[in-house]
N, C-alpha and C positions, 0 to 999 in steps of 0.2 A: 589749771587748777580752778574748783568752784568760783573762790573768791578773787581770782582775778576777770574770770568771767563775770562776777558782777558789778566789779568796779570799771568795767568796760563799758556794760550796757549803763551803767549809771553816767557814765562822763559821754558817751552817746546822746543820751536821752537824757542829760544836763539834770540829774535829780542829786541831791546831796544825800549823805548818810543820815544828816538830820529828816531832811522831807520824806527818804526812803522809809526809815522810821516811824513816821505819823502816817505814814501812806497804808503799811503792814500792822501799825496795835503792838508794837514794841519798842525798849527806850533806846535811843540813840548810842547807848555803851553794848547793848545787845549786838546789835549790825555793826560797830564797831569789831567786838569779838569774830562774827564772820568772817568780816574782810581781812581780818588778821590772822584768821586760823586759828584761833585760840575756842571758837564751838563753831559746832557741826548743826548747821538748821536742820528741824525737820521737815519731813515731807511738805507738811502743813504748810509752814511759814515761805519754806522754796516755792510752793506755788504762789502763795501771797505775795511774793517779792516779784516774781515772773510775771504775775497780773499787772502788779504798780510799772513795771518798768515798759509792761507793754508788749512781752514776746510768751510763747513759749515755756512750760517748763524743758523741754530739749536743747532751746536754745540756749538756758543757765547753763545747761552742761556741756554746749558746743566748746570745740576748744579752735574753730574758726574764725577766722573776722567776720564780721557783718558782710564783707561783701562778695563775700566769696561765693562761688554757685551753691546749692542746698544740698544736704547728704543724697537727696533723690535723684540728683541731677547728674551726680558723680560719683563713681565708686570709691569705696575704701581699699585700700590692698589686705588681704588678709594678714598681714604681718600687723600692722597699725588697730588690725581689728581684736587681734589677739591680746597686742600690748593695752589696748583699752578694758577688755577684758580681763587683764590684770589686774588693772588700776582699780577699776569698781570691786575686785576681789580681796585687793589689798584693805582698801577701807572699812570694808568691813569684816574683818576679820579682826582686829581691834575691837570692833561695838559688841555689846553685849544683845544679843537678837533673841528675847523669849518667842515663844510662840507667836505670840501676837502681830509683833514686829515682823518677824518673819512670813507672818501669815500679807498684810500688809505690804508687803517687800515685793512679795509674789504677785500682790495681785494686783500693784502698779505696774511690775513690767506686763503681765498681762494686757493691760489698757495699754501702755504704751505702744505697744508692740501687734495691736489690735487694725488690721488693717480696715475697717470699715470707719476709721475714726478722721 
């Protein structure tokens, strides 16, 4: 889950919800909300939280420990690939995605998924 993965990288990288906070330009009850599930950051701030913490926006989304060898290094089984593939399925299919959004959506996994990067 997002927000266990980033109360992960925050008790790693010894930062509080408070600091995380002043670090991203958001109040302390904002990141609160996060880490509790109660709102969904956007893209924007997932990266700004990913900057502060020091990894990755991929790594927000790992659901590995830190020390495990890297997606690259190791395969996924297609079954675990699929079920992931739900899950980001599942979430959004709840949000409300005008074009915009959706246009956006697309063109993160793009870069994501861009292998020259």
């Amino acid at each position: 889950m997002l927000s266990d993965n980033i109360k992960r990288l925050m008790t790693v990288k010894n930062i509080t919800s408070k600091k995380l906070a002043e670090m991203v330009g958001v109040s302390p009850t904002h990141i609160s909300y996060i880490l509790n599930n109660k709102r969904e950051p956007s893209m924007e701030l997932l990266n700004k939280i990913a900057t502060a913490l020091g990894v990755s926006i991929d790594e927000v989304f790992q659901t590995k420990s830190l020390n495990e060898p890297s997606s690259s290094s190791k395969n996924t089984s297609h079954d675990e690939k699929k079920k992931q593939i739900s899950t980001v399925a599942a979430h959004l299919e709840e949000k409300n995605l005008t074009p915009q959004k959706l246009k956006l959506l697309n063109d993160y996994i793009d870069i994501l998924f861009n292998d020259e990067f």
